[in-house]
C-alpha positions as CSV (number, residue, x, y, z in Angstrom):
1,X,0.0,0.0,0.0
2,X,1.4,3.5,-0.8
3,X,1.9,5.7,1.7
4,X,1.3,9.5,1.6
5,X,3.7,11.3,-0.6
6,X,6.3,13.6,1.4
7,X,6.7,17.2,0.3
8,X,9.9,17.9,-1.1
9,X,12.2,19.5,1.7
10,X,13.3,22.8,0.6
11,X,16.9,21.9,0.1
12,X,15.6,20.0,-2.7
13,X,13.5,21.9,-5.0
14,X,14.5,23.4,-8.1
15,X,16.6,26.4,-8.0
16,X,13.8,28.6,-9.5
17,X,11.8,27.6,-7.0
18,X,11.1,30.4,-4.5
19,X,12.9,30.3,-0.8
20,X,11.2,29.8,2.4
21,X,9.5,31.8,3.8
22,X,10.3,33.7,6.7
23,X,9.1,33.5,10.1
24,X,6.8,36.6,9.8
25,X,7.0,39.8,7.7
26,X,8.1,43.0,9.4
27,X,5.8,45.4,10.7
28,X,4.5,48.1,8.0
29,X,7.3,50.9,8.2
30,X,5.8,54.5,9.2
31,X,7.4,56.5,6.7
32,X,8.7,56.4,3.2
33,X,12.5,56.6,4.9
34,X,11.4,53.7,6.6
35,X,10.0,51.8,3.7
36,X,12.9,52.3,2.0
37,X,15.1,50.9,4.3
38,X,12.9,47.5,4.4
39,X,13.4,47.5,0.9
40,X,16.9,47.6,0.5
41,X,17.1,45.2,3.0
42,X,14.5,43.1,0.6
43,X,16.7,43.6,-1.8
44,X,19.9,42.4,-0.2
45,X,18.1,39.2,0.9
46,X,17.0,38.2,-2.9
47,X,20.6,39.3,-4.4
48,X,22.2,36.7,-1.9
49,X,19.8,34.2,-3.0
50,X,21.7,34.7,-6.8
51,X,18.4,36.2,-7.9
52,X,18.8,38.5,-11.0
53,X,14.9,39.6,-11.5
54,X,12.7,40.7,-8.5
55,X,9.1,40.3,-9.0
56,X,7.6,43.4,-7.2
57,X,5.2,41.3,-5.1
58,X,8.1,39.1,-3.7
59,X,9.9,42.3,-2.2
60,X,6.8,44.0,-1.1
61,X,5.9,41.1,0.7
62,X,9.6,40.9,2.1
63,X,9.4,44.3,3.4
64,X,5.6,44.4,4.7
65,X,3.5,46.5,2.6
66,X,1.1,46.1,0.5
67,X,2.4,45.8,-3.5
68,X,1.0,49.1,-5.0
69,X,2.9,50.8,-2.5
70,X,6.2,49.6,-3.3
71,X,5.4,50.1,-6.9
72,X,4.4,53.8,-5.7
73,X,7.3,54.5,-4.0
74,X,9.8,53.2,-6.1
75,X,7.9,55.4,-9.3
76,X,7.0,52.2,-11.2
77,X,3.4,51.9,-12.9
78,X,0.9,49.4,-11.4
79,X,1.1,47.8,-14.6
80,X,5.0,46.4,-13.3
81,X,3.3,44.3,-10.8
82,X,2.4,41.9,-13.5
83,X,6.1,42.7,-15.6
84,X,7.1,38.5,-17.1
85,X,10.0,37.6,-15.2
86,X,10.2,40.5,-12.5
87,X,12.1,43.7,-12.6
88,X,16.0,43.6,-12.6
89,X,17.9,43.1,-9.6
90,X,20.1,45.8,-10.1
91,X,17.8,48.2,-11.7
92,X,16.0,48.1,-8.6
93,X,18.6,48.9,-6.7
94,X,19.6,51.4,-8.6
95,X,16.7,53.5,-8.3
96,X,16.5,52.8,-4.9
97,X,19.6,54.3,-4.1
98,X,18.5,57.4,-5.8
99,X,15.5,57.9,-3.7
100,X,17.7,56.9,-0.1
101,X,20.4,59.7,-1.8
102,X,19.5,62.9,0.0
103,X,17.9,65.2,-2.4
104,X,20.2,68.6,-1.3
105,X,22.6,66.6,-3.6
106,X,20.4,67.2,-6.8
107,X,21.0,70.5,-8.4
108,X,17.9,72.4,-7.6
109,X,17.8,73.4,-12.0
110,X,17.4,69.6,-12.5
111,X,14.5,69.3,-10.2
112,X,12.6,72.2,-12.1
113,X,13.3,71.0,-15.3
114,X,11.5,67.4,-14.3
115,X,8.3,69.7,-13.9
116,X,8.9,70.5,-17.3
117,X,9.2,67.2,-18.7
118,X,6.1,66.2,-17.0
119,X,4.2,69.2,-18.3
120,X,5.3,67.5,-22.1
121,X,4.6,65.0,-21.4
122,X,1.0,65.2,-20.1
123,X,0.7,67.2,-23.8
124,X,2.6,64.3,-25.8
125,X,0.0,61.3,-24.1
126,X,-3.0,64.3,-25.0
127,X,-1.5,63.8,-28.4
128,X,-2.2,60.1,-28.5
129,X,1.7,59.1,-28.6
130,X,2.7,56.0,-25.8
131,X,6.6,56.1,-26.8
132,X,9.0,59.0,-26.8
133,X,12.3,59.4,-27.8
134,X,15.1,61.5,-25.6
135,X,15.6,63.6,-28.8
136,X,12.0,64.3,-29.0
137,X,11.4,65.1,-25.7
138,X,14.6,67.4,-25.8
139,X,13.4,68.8,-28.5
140,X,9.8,70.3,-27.2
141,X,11.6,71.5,-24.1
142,X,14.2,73.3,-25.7
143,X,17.2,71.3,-24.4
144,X,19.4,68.2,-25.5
145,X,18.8,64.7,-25.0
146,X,22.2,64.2,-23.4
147,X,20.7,66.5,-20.4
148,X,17.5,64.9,-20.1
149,X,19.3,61.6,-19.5
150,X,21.8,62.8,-17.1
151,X,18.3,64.4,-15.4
152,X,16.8,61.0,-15.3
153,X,20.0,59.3,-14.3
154,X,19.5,61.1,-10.7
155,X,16.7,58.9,-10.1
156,X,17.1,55.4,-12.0
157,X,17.0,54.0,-16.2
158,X,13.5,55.0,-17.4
159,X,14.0,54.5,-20.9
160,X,14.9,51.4,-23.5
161,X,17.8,51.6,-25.8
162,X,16.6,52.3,-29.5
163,X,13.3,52.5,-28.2
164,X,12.6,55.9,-25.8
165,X,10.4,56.2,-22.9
166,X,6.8,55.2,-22.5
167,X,5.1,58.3,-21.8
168,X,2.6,57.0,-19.4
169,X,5.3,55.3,-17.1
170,X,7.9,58.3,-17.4
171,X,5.2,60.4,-16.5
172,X,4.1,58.6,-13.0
173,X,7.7,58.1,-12.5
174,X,8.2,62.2,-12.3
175,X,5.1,62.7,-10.0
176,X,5.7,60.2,-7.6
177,X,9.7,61.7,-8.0
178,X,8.3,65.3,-7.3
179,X,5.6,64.4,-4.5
180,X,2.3,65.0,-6.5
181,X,1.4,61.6,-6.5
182,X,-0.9,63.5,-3.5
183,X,-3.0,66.2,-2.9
184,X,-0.8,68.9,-1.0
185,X,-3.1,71.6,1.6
186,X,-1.3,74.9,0.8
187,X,-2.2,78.1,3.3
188,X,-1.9,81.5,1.4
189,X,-1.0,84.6,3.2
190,X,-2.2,87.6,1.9
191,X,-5.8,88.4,0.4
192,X,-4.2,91.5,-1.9
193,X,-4.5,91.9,-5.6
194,X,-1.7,89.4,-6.0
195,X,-3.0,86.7,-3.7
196,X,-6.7,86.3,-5.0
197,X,-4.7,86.2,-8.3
198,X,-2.9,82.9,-7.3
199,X,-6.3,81.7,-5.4
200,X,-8.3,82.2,-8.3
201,X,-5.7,79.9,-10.3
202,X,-6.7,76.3,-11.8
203,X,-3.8,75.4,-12.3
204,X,-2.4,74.5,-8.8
205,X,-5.1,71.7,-8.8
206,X,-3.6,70.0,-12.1
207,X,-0.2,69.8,-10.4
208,X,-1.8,68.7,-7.0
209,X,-2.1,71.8,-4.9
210,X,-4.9,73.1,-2.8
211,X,-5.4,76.4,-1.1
212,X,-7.2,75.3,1.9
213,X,-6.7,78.6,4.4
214,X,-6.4,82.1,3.7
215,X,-5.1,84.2,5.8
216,X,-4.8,88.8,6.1
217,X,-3.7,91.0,8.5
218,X,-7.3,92.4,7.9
219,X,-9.5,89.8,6.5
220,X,-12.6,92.3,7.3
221,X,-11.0,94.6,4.7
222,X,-11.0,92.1,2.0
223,X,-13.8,91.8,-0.7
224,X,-16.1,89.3,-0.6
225,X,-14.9,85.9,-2.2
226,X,-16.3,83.7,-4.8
227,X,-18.2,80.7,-3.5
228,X,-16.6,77.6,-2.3
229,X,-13.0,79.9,-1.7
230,X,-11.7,79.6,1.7
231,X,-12.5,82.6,4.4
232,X,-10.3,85.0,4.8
233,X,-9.1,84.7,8.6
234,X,-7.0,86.8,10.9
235,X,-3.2,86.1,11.7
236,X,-3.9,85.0,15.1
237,X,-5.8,82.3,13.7
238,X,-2.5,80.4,11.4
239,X,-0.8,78.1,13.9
240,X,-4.1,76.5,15.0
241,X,-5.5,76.4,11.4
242,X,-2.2,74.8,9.7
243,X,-1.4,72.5,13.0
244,X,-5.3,70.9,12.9
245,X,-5.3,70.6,8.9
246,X,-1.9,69.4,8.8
247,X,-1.1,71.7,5.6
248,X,2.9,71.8,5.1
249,X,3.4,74.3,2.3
250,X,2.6,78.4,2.7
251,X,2.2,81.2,-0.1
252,X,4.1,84.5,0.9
253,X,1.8,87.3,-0.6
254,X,2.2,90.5,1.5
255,X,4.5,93.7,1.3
256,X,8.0,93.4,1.5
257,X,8.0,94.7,5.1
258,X,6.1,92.2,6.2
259,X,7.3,89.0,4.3
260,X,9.7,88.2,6.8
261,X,6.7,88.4,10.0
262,X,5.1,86.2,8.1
263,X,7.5,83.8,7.2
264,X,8.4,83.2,10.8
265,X,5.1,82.0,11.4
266,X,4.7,79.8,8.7
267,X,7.5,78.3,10.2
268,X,6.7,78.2,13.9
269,X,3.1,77.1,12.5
270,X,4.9,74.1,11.7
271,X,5.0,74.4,7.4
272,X,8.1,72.7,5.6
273,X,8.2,74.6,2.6
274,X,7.4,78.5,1.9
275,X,7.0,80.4,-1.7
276,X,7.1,83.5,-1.4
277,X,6.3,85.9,-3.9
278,X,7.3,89.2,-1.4
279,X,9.6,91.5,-3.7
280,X,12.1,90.8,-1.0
281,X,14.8,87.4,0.5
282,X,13.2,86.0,3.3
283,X,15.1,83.2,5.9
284,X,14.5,80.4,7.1
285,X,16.3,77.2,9.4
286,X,17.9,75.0,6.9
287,X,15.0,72.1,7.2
288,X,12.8,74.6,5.5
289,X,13.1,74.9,1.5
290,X,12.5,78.6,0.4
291,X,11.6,79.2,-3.1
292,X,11.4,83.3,-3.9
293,X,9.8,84.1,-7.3
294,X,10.6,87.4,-8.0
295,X,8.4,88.6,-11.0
296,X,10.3,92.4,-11.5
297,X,13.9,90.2,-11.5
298,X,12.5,88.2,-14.3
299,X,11.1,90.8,-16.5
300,X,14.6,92.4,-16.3
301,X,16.0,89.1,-17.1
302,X,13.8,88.8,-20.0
303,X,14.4,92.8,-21.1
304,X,18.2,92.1,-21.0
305,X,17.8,88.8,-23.5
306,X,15.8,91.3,-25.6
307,X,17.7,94.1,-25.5
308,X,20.1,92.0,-27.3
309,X,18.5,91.4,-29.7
310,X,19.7,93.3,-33.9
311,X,17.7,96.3,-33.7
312,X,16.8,96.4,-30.6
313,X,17.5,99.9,-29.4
């Protein structure tokens, strides 16, 4: 009489066959520092097991999260999850290491110009197209291929040799790079001219920015707003109103004089990144990114590139 059949002891299955499994996958991490640190450490596991491909379920699984959001945070489309074969070893690692690199080591040009490329590219999908070419894309942004790939290089291999990029995949790749794979709460101080001009813009919605709270140093002064703005509120009324809604980003839109005032609040408030469009520098500690658009500095920018222009004067 036969007797039941023994399962194969895993010393004895084929080498494709996948390794044990561990005693028990590691909590979910907190953070995306965290996550990425229980990736690499996914990672180091599989290459000592001589694996060359990774299927993105296998290190997601390794590191205690759920698929999508390994796939999210590493910039890959869901569409990898079901790539024949896995993703490269090394590729994965690769971009990895980009993301784990602190970013105050990319030049701050390259990171604008990836907000070009995805503003392209959304117009090259609108077009129909699925593949792009480096020269291509250099050529609608008015660069050279060579510095969109050294661009790209910061963060991983996007494209295929002979081939180009697939727009749709480049183009989650540069959101989830630049953080606007989210909706981003935005407080905007200063109900002026200039700062019911930027509330009344669309287009910080496209690139995944709300302005959730307004705030003047005399919101009973300020006009009436169209329905479903934010109220105007008072000063006093910031820290409480960015701490409870957890917004990180402010809008500098007062006078000079006051810029830096305001600035210092933002900060104290708790925010982690000011733009501030005050006709003046403003400072901030060094954990806080400052970004100072200066509209009279580029007009004279643009009337110097002018001026030299045949004929000009």
């Amino acid at each position: 009489m036969a007797g039941k059949r023994k399962k194969a002891s895993p010393a004895r299955r084929g080498r494709g066959a996948p390794s044990a499994r561990p005693k028990g996958p590691p909590k979910p991490s907190r953070d995306l520092h965290q996550r990425l640190a229980a990736y690499a450490s996914a990672l180091r596991a599989l290459a000592k097991d001589a694996s060359a491909r990774a299927l993105p379920a296998e290190v997601a699984r390794r590191a205690g999260v759920r698929v999508e959001r390994f796939l999210e945070d590493l910039g890959y489309s869901p569409a990898a999850a079901g790539r024949k074969g896995g993703i490269p070893l090394r590729q994965l690692q690769e971009r990895l290491g980009r993301l784990r690199e602190p970013k105050s080591r990319i030049p701050g040009v390259t990171v604008g110009r990836l907000s070009t490329y995805a503003r392209v590219l959304n117009r090259i999908e609108e077009e129909g197209s699925r593949v792009v070419s480096s020269a291509e894309l250099a050529r609608r942004c008015g660069l050279n291929p060579a510095q969109i790939r050294k661009d790209l290089a910061y963060f991983g291999e996007f494209g295929v040799r002979g081939k180009g990029y697939e727009v749709r995949d480049l183009k989650a790749n540069l959101r989830s790079i630049l953080g606007v794979t989210r909706v981003w709460k935005v407080a905007l101080v200063g109900a002026g001219n200039l700062g019911l001009a930027l509330l009344s813009y669309r287009g910080f919605l496209a690139h995944g920015f709300t302005i959730d709270a307004v705030f003047d140093k005399f919101p009973d002064q300020v006009a009436p707003l169209k329905p479903g703005w934010p109220a105007v509120r008072a000063m006093e009324e910031l820290a409480k109103v960015i701490r409870e809604t957890g917004i990180r980003i402010g809008i500098v839109a007062v006078p000079s004089e006051s810029a830096q005032t305001v600035a210092n609040q933002l900060v104290e408030a708790g925010v982690k990144g000011i733009l501030n469009f005050a006709p003046t520098q403003i400072t901030a500690p060094p954990h806080i990114k400052v970004q100072t658009v200066e509209l009279g500095s580029e007009l004279e920018r643009l009337a110097f590139y002018v001026s030299q222009e045949p004929g000009a004067h």
